[in-house]
Biopython code that builds the backbone (N, CA, C, O; Angstrom):
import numpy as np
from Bio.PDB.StructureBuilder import StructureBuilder

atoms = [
    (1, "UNK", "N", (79.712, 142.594, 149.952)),
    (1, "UNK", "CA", (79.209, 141.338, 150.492)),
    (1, "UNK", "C", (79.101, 140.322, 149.357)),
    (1, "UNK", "O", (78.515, 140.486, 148.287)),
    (2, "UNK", "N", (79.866, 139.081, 149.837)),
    (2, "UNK", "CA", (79.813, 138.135, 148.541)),
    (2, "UNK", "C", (77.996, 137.346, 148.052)),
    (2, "UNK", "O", (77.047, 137.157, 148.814)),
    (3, "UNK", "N", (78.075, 137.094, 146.771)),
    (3, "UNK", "CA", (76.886, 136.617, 146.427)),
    (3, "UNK", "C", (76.504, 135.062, 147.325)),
    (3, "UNK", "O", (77.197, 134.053, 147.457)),
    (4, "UNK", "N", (75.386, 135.322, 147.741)),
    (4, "UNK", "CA", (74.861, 133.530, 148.188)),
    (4, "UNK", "C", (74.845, 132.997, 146.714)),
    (4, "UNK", "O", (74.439, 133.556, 145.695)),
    (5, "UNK", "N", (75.430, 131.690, 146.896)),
    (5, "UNK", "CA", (75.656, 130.959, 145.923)),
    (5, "UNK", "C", (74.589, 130.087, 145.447)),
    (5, "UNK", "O", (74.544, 129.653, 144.296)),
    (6, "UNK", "N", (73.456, 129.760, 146.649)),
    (6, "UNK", "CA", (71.930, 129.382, 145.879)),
    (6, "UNK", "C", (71.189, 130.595, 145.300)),
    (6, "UNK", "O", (70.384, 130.468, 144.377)),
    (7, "UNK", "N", (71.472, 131.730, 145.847)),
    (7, "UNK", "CA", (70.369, 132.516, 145.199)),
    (7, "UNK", "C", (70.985, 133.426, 143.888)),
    (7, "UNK", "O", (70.343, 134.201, 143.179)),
    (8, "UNK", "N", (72.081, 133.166, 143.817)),
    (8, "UNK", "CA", (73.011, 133.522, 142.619)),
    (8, "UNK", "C", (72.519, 131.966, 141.818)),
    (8, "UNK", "O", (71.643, 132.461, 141.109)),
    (9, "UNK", "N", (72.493, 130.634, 141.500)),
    (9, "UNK", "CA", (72.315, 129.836, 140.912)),
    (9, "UNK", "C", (70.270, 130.179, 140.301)),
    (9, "UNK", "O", (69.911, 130.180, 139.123)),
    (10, "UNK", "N", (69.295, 130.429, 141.578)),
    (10, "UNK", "CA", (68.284, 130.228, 141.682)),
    (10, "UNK", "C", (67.828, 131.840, 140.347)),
    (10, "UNK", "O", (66.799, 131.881, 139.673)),
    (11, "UNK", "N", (68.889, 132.870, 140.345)),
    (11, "UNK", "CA", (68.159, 133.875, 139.763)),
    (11, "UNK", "C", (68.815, 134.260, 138.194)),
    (11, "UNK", "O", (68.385, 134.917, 137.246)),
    (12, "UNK", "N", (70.352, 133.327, 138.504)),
    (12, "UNK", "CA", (70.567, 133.470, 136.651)),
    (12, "UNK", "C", (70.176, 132.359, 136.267)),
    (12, "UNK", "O", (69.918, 132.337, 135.064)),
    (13, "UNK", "N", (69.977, 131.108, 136.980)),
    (13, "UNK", "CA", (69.289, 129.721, 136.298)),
    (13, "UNK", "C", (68.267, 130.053, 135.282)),
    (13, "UNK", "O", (68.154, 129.620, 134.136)),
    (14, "UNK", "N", (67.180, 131.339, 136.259)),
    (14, "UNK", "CA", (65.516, 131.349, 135.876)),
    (14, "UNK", "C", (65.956, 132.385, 134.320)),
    (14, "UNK", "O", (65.469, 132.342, 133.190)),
    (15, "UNK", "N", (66.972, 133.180, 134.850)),
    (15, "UNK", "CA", (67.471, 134.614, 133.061)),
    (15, "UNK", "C", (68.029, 133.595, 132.162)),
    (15, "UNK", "O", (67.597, 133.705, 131.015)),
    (16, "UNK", "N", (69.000, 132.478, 132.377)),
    (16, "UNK", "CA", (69.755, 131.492, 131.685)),
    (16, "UNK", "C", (68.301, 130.648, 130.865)),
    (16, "UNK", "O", (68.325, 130.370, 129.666)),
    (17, "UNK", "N", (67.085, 130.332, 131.791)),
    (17, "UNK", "CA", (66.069, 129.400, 131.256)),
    (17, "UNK", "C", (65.233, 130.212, 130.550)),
    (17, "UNK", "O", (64.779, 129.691, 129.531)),
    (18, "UNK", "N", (64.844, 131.480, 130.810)),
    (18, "UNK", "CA", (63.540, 132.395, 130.118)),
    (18, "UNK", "C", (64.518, 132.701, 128.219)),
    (18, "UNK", "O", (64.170, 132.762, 127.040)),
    (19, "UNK", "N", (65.600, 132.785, 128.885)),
    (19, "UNK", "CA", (66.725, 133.657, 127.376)),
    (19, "UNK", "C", (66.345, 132.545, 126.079)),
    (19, "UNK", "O", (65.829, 132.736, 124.978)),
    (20, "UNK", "N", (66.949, 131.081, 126.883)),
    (20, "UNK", "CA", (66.693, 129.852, 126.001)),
    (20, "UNK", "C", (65.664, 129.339, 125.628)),
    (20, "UNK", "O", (65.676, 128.538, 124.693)),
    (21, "UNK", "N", (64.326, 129.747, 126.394)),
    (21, "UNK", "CA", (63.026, 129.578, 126.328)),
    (21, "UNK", "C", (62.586, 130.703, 125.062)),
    (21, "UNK", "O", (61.892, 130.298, 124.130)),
    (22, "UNK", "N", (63.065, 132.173, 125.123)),
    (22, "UNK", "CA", (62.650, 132.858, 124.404)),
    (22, "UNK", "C", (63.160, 132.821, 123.153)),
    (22, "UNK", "O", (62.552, 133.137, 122.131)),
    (23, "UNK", "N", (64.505, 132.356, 123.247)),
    (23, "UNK", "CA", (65.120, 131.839, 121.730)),
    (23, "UNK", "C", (64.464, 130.688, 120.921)),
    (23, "UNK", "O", (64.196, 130.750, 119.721)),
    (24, "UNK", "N", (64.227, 129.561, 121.792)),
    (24, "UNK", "CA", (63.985, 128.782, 121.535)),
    (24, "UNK", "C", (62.666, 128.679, 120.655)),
    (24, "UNK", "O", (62.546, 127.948, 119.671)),
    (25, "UNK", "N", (61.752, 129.482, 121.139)),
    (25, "UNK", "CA", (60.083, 129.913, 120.596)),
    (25, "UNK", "C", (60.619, 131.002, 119.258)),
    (25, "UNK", "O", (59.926, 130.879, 118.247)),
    (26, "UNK", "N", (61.504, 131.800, 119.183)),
    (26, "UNK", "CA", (61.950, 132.275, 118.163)),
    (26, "UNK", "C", (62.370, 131.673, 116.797)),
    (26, "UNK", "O", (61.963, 132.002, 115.683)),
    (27, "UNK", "N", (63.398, 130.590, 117.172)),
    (27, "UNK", "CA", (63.886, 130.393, 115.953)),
    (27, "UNK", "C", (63.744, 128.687, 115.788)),
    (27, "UNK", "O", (64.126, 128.057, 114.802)),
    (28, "UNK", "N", (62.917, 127.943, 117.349)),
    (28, "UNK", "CA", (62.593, 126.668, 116.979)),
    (28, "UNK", "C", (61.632, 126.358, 116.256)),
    (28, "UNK", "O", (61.674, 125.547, 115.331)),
    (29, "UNK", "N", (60.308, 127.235, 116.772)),
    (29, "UNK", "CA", (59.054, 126.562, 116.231)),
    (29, "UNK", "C", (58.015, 125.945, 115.211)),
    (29, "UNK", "O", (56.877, 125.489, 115.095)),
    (30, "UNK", "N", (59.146, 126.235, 114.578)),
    (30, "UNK", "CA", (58.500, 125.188, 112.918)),
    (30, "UNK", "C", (59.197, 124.121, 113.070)),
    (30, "UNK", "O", (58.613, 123.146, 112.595)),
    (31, "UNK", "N", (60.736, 123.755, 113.778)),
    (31, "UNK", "CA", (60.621, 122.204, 113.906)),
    (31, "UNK", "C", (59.599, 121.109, 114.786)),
    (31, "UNK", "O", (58.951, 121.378, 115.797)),
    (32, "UNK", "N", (59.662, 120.054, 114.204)),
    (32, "UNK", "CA", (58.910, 118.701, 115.349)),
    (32, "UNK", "C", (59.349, 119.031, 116.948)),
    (32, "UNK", "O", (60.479, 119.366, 117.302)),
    (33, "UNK", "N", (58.381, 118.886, 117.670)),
    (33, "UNK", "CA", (59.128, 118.785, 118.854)),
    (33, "UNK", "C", (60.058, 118.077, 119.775)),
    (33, "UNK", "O", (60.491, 118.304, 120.904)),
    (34, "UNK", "N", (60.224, 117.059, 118.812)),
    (34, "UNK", "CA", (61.358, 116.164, 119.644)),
    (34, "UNK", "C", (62.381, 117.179, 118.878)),
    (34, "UNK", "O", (62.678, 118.018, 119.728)),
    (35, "UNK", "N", (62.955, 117.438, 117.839)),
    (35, "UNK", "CA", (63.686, 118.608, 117.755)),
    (35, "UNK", "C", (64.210, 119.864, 117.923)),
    (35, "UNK", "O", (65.365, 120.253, 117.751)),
    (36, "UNK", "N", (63.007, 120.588, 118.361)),
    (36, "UNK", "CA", (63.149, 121.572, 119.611)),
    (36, "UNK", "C", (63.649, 120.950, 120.677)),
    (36, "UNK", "O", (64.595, 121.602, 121.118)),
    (37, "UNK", "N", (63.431, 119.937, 121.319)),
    (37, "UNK", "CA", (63.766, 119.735, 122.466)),
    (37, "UNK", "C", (64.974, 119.136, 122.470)),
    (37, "UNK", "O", (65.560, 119.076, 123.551)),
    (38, "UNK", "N", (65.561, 118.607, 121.360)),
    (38, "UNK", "CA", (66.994, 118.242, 121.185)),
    (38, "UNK", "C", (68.057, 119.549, 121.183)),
    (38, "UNK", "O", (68.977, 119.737, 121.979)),
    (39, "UNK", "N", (67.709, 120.277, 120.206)),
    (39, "UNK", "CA", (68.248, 121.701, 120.023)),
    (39, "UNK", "C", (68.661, 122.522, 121.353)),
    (39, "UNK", "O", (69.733, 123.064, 121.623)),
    (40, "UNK", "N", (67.095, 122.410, 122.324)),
    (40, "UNK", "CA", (67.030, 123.320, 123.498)),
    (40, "UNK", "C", (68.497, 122.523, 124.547)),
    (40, "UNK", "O", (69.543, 123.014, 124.969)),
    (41, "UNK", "N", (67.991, 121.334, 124.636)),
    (41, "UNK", "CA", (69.192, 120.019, 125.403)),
    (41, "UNK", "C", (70.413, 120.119, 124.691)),
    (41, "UNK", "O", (71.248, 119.407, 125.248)),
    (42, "UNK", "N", (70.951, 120.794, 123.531)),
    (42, "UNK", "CA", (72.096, 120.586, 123.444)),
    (42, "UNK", "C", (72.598, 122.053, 123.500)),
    (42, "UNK", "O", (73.826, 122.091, 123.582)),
    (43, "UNK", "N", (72.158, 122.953, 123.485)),
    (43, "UNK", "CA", (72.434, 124.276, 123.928)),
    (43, "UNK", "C", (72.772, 123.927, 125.599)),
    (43, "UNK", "O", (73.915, 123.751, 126.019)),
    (44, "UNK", "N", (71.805, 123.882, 126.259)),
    (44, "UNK", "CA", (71.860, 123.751, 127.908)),
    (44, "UNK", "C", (73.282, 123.337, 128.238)),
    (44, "UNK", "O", (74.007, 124.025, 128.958)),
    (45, "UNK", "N", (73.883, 121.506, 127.359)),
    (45, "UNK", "CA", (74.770, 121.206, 127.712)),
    (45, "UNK", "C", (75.841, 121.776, 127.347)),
    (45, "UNK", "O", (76.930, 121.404, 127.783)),
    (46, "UNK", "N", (75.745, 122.533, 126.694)),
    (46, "UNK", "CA", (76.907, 123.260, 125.841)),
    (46, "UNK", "C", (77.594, 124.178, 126.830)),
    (46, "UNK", "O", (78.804, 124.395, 126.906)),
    (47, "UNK", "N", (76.345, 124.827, 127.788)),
    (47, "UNK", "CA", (77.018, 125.435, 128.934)),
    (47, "UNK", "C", (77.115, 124.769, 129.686)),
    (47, "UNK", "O", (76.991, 125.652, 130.534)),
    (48, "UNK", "N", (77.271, 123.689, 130.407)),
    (48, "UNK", "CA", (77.339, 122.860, 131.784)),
    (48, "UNK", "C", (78.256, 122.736, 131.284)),
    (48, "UNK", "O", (79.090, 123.423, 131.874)),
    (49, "UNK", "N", (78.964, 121.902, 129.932)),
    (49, "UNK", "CA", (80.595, 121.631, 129.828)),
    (49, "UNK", "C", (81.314, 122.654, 129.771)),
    (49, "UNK", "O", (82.469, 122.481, 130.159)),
    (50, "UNK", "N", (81.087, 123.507, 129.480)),
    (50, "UNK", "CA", (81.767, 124.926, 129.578)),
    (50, "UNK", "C", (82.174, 125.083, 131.155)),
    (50, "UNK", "O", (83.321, 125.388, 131.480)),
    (51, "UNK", "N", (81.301, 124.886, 131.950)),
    (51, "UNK", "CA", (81.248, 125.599, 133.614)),
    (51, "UNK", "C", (82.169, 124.115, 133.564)),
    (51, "UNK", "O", (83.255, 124.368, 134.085)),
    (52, "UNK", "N", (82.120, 122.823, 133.171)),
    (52, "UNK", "CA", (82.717, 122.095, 134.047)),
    (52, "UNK", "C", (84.006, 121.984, 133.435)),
    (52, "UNK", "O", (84.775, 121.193, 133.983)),
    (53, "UNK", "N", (84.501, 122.718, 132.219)),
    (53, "UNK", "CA", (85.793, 122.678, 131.757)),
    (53, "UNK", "C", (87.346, 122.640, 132.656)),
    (53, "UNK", "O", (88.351, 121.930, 132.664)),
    (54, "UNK", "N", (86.855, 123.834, 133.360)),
    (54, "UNK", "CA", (88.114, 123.854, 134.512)),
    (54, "UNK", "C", (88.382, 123.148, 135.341)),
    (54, "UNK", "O", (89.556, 122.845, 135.553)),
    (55, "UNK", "N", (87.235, 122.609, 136.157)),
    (55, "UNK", "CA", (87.667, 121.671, 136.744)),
    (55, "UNK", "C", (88.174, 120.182, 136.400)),
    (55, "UNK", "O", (88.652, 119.327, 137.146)),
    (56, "UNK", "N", (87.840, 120.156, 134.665)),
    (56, "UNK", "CA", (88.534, 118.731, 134.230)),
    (56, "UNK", "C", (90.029, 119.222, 133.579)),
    (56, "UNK", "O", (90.827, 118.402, 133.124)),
    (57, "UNK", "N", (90.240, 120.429, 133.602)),
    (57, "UNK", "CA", (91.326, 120.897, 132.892)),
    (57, "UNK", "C", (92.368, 120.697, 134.419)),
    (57, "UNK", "O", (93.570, 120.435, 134.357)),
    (58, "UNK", "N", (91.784, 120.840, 135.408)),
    (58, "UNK", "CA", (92.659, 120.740, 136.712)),
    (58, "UNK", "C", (92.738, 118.965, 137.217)),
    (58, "UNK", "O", (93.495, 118.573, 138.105)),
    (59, "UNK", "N", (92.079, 118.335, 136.674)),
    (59, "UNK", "CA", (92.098, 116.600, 137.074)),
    (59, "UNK", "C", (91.158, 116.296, 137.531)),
    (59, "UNK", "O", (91.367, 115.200, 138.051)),
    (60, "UNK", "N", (89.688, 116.735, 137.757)),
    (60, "UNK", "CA", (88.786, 115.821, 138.537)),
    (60, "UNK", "C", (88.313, 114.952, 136.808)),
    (60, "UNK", "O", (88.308, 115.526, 135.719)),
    (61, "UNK", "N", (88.064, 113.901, 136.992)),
    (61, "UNK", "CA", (87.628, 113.331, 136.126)),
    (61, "UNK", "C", (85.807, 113.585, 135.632)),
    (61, "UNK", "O", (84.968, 113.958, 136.452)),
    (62, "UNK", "N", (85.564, 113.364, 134.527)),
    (62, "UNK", "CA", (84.417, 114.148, 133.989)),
    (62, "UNK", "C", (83.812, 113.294, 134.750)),
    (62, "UNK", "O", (83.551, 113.814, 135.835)),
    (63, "UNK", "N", (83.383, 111.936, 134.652)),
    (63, "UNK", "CA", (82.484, 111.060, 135.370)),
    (63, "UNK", "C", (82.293, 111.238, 136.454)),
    (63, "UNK", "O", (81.327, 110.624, 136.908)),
    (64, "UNK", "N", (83.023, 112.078, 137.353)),
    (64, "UNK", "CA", (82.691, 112.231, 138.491)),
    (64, "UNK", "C", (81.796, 113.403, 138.578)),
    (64, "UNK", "O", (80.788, 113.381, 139.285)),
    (65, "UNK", "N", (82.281, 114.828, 137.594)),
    (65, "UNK", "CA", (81.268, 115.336, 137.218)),
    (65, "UNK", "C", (80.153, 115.248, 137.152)),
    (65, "UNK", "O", (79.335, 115.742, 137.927)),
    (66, "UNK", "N", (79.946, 114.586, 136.184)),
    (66, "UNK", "CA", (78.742, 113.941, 135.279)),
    (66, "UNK", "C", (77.650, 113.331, 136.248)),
    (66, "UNK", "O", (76.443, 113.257, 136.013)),
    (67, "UNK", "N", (78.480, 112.806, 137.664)),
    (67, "UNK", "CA", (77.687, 111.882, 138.154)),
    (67, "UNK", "C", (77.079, 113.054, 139.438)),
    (67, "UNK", "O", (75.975, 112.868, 139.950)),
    (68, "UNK", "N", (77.797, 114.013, 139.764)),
    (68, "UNK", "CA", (77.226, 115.476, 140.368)),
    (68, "UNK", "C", (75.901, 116.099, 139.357)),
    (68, "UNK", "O", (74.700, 116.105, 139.627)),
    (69, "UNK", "N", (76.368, 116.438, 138.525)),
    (69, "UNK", "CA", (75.282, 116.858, 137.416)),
    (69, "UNK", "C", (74.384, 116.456, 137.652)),
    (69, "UNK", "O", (73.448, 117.200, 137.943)),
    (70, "UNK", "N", (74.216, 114.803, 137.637)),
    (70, "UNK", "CA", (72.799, 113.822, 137.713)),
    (70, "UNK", "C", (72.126, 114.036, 138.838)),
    (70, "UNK", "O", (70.907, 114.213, 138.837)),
    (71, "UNK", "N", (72.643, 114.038, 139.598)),
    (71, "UNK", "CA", (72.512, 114.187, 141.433)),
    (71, "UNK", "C", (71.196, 115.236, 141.345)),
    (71, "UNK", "O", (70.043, 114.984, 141.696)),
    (72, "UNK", "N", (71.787, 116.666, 140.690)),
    (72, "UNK", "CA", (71.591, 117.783, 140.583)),
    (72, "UNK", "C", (70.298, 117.621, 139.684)),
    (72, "UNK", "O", (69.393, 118.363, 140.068)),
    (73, "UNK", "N", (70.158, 117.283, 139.207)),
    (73, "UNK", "CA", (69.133, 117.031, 137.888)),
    (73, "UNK", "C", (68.261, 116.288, 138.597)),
    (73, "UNK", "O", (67.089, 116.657, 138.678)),
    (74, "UNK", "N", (68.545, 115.542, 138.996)),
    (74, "UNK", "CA", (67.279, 114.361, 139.737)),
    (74, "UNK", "C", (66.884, 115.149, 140.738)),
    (74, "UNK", "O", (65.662, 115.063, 140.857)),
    (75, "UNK", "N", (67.306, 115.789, 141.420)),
    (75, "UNK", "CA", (66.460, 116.567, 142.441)),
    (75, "UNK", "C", (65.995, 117.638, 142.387)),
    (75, "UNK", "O", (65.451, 118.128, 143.376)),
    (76, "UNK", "N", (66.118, 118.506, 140.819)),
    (76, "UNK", "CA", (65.374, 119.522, 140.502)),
    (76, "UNK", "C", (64.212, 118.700, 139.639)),
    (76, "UNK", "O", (63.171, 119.357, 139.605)),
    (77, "UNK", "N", (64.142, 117.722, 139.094)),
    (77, "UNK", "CA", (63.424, 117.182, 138.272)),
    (77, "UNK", "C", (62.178, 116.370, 139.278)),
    (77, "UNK", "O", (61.071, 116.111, 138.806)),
    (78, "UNK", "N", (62.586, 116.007, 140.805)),
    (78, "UNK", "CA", (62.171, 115.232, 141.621)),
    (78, "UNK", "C", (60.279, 115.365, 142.363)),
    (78, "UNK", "O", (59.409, 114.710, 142.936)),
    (79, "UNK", "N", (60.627, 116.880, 141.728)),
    (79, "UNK", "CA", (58.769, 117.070, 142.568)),
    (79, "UNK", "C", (58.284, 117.645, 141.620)),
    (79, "UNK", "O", (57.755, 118.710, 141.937)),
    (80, "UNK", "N", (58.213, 117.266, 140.049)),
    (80, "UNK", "CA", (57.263, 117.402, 138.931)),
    (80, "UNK", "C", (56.772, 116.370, 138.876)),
    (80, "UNK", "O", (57.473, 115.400, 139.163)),
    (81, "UNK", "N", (55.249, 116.148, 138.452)),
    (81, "UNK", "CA", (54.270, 114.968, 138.499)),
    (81, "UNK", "C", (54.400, 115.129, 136.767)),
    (81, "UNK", "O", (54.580, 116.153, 136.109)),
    (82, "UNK", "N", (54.262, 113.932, 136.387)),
    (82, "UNK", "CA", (53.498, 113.727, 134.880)),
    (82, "UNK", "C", (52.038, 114.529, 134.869)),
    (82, "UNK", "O", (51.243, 114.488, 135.808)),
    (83, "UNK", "N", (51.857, 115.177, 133.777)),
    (83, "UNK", "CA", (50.836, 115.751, 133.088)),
    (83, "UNK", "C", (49.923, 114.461, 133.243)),
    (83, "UNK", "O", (50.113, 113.302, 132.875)),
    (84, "UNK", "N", (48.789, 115.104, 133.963)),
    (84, "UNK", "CA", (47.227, 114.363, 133.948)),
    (84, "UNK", "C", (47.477, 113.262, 134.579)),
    (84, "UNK", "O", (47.223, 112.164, 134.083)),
    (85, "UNK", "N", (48.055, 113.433, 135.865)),
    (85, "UNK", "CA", (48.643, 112.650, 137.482)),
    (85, "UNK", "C", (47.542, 113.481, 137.956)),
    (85, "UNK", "O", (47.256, 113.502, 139.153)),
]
sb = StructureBuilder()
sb.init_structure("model")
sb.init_model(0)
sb.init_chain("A")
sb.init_seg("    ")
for serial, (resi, resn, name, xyz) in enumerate(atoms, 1):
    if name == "N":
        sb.init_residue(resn, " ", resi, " ")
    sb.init_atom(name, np.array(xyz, "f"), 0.0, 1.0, " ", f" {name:<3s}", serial, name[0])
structure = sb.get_structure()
């Protein structure tokens, strides 16, 4: 039986986020934190262009990508409140 494709996204997302989370507390934490958090953000993207390689290697143009990505981002990002809301 093939994998559901949200709950295949929903359960290596959380192993993909704890791995980078646990690295990240490993070998970030003596930098500033805007540097951790640059480090952590350019790892992340490092795999999204990876996943979106093929399909720009086949012709969809990245921007169109890019502009899926955002989509995607804004609506996982969409029902977190600011700290001390």
């Amino acid at each position: 039986m093939p994998t559901d494709p949200m709950e295949f996204a929903d359960r290596v997302g959380g192993e993909l986020s704890r791995h980078l989370g646990d690295r990240s507390r490993a070998e970030l934490l003596a930098l500033p934190q805007d540097a951790q958090f640059s480090a952590a953000l350019g790892a992340s993207l490092l795999c999204v262009a990876e996943v979106l390689r093929d399909p720009v290697e086949r012709g969809v143009p990245p921007a169109r990508l890019a502009a899926i990505c955002a989509r995607q981002i804004e609506s996982l990002l969409g029902g977190i409140a600011p700290r001390g809301a």
